[in-house]
TIKE-114579 format. One record per residue (C-alpha): chain; x, y, z. Coordinates in steps of 0.2 Angstrom, whole numbers, plus 5000, padded with zeros to 4 digits. Example, Ala and Ser with C-alpha at 12.3 -4.5 7.8 and 13.67 -1.06 7.14 Angstrom:
+-------+------+------+------+
! kette !    X !    Y !    Z !
+-------+------+------+------+
!     A ! 5062 ! 4978 ! 5039 !
!     A ! 5068 ! 4995 ! 5036 !
+-------+------+------+------+
! end
This chain:
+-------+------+------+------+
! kette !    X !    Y !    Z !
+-------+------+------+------+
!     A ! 5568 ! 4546 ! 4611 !
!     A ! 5581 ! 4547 ! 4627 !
!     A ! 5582 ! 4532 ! 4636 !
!     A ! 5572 ! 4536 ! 4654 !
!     A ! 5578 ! 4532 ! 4671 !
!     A ! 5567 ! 4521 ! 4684 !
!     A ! 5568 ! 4526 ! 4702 !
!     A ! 5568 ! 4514 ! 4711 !
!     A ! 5571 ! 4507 ! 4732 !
!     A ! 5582 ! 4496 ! 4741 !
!     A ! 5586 ! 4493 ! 4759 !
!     A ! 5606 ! 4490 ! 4763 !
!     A ! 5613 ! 4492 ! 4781 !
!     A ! 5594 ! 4495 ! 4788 !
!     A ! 5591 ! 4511 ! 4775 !
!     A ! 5580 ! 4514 ! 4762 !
!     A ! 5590 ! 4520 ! 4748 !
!     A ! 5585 ! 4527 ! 4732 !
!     A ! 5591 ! 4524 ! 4715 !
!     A ! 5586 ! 4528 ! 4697 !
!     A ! 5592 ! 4513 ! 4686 !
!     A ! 5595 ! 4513 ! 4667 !
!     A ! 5597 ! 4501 ! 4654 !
!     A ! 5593 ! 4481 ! 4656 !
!     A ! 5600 ! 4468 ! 4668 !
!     A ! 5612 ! 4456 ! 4658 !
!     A ! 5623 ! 4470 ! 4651 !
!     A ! 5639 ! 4474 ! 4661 !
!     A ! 5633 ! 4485 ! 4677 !
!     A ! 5640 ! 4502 ! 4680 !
!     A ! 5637 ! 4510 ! 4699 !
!     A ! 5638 ! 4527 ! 4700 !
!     A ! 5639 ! 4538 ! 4717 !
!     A ! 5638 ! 4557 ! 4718 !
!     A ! 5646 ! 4570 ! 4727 !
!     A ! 5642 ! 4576 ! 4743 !
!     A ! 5625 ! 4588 ! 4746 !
!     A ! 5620 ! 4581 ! 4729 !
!     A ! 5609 ! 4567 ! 4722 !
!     A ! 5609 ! 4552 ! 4709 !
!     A ! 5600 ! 4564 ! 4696 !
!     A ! 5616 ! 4573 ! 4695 !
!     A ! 5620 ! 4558 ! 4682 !
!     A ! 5605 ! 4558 ! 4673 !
!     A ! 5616 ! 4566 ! 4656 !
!     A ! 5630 ! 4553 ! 4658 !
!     A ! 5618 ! 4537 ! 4661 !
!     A ! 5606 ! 4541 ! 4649 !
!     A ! 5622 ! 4541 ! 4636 !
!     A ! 5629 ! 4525 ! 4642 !
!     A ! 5612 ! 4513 ! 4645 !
!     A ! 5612 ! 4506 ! 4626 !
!     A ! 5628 ! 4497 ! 4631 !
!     A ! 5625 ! 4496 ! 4650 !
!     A ! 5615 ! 4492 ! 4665 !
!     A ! 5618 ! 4510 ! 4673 !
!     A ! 5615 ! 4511 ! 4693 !
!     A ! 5615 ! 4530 ! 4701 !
!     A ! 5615 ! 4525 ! 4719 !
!     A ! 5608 ! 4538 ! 4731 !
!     A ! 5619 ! 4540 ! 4748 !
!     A ! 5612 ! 4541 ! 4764 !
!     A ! 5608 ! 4557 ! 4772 !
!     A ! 5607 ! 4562 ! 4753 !
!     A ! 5591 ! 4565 ! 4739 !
!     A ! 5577 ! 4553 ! 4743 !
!     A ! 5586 ! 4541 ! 4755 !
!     A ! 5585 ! 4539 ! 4769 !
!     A ! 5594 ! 4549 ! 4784 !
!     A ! 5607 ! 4539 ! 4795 !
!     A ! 5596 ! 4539 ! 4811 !
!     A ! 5611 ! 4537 ! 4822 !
!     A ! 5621 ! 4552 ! 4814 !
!     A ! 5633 ! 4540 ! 4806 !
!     A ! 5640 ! 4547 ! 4790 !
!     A ! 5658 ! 4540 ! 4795 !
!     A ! 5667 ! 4537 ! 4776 !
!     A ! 5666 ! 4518 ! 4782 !
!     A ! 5648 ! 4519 ! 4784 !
!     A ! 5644 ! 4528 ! 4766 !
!     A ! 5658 ! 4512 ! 4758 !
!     A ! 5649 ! 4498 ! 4767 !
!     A ! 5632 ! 4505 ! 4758 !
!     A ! 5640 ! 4504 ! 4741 !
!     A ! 5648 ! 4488 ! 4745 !
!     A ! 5631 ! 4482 ! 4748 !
!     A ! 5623 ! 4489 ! 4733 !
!     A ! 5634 ! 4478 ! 4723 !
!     A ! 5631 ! 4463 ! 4732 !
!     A ! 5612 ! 4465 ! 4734 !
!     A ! 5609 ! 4468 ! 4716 !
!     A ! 5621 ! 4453 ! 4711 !
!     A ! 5632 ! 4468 ! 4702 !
!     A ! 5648 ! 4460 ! 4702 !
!     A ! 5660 ! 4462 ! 4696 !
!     A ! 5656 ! 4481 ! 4691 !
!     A ! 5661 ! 4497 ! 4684 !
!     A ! 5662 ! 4508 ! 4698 !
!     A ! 5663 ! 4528 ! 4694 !
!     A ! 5663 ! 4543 ! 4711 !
!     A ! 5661 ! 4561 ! 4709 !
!     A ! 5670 ! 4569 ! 4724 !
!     A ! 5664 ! 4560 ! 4740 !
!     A ! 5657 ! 4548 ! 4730 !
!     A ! 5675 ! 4545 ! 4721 !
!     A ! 5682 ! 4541 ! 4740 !
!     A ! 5670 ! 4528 ! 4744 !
!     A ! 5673 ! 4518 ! 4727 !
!     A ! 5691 ! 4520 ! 4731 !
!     A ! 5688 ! 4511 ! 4748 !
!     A ! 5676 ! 4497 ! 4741 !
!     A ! 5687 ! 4495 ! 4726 !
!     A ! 5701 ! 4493 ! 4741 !
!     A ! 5692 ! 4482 ! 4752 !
!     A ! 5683 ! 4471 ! 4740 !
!     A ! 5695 ! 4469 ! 4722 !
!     A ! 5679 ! 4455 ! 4718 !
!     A ! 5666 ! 4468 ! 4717 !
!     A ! 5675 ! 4481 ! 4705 !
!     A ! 5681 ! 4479 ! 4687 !
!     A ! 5688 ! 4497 ! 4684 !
!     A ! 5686 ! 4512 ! 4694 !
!     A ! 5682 ! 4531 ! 4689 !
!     A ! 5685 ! 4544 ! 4701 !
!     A ! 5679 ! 4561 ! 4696 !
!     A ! 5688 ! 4577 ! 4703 !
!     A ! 5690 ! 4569 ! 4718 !
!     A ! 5705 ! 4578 ! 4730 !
!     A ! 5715 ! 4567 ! 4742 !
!     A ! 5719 ! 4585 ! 4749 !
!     A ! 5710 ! 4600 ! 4751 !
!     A ! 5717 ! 4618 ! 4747 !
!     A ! 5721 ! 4628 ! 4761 !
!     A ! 5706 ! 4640 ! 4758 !
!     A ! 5693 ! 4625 ! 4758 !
!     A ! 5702 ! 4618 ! 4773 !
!     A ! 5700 ! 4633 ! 4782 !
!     A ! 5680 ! 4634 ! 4778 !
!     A ! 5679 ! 4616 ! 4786 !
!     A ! 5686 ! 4624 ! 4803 !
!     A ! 5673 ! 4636 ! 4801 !
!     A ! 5658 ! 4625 ! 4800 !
!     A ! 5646 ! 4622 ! 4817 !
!     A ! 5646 ! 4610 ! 4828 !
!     A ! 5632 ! 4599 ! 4832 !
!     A ! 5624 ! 4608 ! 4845 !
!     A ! 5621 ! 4625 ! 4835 !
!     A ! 5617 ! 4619 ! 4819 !
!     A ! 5607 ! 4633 ! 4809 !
!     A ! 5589 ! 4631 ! 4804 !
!     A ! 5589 ! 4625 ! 4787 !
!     A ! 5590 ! 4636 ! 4771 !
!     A ! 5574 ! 4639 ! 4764 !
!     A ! 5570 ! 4648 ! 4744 !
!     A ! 5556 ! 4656 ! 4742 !
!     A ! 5556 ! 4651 ! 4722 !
!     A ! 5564 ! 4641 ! 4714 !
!     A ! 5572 ! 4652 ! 4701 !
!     A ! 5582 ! 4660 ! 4718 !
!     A ! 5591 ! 4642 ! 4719 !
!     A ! 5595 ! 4642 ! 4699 !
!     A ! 5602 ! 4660 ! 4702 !
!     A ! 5612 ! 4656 ! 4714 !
!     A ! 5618 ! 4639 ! 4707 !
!     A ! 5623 ! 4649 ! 4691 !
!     A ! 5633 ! 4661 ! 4700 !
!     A ! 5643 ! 4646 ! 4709 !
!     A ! 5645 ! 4635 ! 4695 !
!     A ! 5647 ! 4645 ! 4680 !
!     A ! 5653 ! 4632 ! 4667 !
!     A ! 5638 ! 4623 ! 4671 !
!     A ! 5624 ! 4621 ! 4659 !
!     A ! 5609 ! 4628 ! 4666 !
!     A ! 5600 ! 4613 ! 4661 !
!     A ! 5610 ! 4603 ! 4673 !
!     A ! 5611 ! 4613 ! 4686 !
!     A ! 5591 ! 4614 ! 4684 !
!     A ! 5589 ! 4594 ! 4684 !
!     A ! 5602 ! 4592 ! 4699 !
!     A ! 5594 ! 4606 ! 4710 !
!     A ! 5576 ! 4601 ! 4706 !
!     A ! 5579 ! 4583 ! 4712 !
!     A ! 5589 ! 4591 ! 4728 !
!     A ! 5575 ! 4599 ! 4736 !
!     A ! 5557 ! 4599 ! 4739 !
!     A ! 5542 ! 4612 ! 4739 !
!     A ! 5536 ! 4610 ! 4756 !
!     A ! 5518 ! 4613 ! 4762 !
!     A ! 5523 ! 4631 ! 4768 !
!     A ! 5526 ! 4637 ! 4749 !
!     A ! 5546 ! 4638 ! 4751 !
!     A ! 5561 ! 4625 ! 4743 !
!     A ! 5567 ! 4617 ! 4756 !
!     A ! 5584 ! 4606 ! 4755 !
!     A ! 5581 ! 4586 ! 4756 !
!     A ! 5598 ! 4583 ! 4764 !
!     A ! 5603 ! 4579 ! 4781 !
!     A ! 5607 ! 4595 ! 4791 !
!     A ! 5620 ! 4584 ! 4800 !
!     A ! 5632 ! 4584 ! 4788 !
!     A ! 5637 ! 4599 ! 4788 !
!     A ! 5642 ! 4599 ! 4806 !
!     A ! 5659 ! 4602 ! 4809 !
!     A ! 5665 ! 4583 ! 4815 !
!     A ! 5655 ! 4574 ! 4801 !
!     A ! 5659 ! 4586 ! 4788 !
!     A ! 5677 ! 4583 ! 4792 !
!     A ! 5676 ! 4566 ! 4791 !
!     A ! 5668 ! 4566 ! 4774 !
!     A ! 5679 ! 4579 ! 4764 !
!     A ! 5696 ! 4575 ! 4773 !
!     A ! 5700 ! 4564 ! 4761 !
!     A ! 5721 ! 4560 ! 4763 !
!     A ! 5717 ! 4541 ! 4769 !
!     A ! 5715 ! 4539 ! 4746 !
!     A ! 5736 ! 4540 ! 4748 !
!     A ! 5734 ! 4523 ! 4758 !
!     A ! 5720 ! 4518 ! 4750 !
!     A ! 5728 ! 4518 ! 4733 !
!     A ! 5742 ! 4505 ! 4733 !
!     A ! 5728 ! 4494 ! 4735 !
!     A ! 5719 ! 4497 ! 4721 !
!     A ! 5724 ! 4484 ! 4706 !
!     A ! 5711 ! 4486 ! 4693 !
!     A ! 5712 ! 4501 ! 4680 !
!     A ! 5708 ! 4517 ! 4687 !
!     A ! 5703 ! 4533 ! 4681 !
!     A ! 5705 ! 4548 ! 4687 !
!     A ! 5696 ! 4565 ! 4680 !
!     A ! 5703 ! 4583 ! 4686 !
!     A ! 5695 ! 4599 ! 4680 !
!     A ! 5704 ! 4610 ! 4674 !
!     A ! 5698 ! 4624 ! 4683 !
!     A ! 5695 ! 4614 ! 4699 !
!     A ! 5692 ! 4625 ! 4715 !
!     A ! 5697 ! 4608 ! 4722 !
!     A ! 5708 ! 4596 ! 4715 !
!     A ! 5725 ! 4606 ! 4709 !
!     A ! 5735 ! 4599 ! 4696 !
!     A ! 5750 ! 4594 ! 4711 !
!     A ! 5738 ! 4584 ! 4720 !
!     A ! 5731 ! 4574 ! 4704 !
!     A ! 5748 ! 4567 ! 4699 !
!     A ! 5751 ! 4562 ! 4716 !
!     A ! 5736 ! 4553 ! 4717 !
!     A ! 5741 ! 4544 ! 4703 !
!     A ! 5759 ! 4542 ! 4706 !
!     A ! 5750 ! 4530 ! 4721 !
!     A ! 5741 ! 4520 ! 4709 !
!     A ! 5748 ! 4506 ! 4702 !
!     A ! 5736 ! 4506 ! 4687 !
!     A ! 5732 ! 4524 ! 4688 !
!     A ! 5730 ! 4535 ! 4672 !
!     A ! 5724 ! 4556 ! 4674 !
!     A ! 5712 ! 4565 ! 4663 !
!     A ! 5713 ! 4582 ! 4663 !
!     A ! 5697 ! 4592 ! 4655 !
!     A ! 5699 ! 4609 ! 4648 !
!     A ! 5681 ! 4621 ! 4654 !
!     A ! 5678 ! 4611 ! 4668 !
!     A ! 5678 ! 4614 ! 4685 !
!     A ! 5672 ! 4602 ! 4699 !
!     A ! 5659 ! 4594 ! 4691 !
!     A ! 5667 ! 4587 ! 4677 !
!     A ! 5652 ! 4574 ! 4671 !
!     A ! 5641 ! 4592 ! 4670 !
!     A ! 5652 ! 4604 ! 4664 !
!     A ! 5659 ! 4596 ! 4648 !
!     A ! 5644 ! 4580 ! 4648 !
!     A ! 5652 ! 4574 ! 4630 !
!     A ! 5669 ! 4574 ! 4635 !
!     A ! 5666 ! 4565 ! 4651 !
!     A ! 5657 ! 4551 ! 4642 !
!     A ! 5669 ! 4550 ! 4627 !
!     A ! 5685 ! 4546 ! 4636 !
!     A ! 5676 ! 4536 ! 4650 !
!     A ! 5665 ! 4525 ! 4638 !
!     A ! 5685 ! 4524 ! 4629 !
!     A ! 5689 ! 4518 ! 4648 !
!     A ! 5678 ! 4506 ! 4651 !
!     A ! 5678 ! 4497 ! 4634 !
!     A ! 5696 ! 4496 ! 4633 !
+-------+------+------+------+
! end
């Protein structure tokens, strides 16, 4: 039988913040944070793999899944880093493996930074200190606060898996079924509705979140083991970018994984846990 996943509810910064934890206290902790518009569940594959020999945390960011929305607007990068800072601390995690898909790859990058007590070895997973031209130029296009669209709506929830399957076609449909399910809800009105904050798609925030050059400061800082995942196929991390990440680390080292695009952890699941488990034993 797979190992199961509890969610569970914390309250860091003033926010109730979902989790789903695996494994048993008193093994060493791995944190995990996922990328933006998406939701712990996202890691279900990987955590299940890695509870026999680990206490396995998927922390759920603000604005995102089932926690709660920033009710100041505040999704600045420091903001989302001071949540997963307190995380640590709050569940007496320390010191811990600390692993980010995209977004979530910045922000344990800063807390790695700004707190070298908290954090053992850090994984980073296709995240881009800078953005290709073409995704740069869809960021200028995005609204501003004060004409934000109404929020997408499906009418079922096999319109949401087409579309998912269309975007991400090296993704197993089975993941792409688990994350989407857990990133929306079936509202009284009969339609799937998304569970994240509109706000963050406003052009300012949104910005904020995905501009991600301040890593090239951010690095030098860094003095535990890190790794850092590309996919091969990324939209968003190009191989010229990756090796100068890493030239910035002074314990850097770059996995690159063949079939994979953005979501590495989802598109090649085994790989991903292979050479991370590898990682963190070492």
């Amino acid at each position: 039988m797979p190992t199961l996943g509890q969610d569970k509810f914390v309250t860091i910064n003033g926010l109730q913040l979902h989790y789903v934890e695996w494994g048993s206290t008193g093994k060493p902790s791995i944190v995990l944070l996922h990328g933006f518009q998406n939701n712990a569940h996202t890691w279900d594959t990987f955590s299940s793999a890695m509870a026999t020999d680990y206490h396995v945390l998927a922390l759920e960011q603000r604005g995102h899944g089932d926690s709660a929305w920033a009710p100041d607007g505040n999704y600045a990068p420091e903001a989302f880093a001071s949540d997963a800072a307190a995380f640590i601390e709050a569940l007496n995690l320390a010191p811990t493996l600390l692993i980010g898909h995209s977004m979530g790859g910045r922000y344990a990058a800063l807390v790695t930074a700004e707190h070298p007590d908290k954090v053992a070895k850090l994984v980073m997973v296709d995240t881009p200190a800078e953005l290709p031209p073409n995704i740069e130029s869809l960021l200028a296009q995005q609204p501003d606060r004060d004409n934000l669209p109404e929020p997408e709506t499906f009418d079922a929830f096999e319109d949401i898996i087409a579309k998912a399957t269309s975007e991400y076609p090296l993704t197993p449909e089975a993941e792409l079924r688990r994350a989407n399910y857990h990133n929306l809800y079936h509202g009284a009105d009969g339609k799937w509705h998304w569970k994240w904050d509109l706000n963050l798609i406003e052009r300012e925030c949104i910005s904020r979140i995905l501009k991600m050059d301040d890593l090239y400061d951010v690095f030098p800082r860094v003095q535990c083991p890190a790794l850092l995942f590309r996919g091969a196929e990324s939209p968003l991390l190009t191989a010229e970018v990756a090796q100068k990440m890493i030239e910035r680390l002074p314990n850097g080292r770059l996995e690159e994984i063949a079939n994979a695009a953005h979501t590495v952890n989802a598109d090649q699941a085994e790989a991903f846990q292979t050479i991370t488990a590898s990682f963190l034993a070492a």
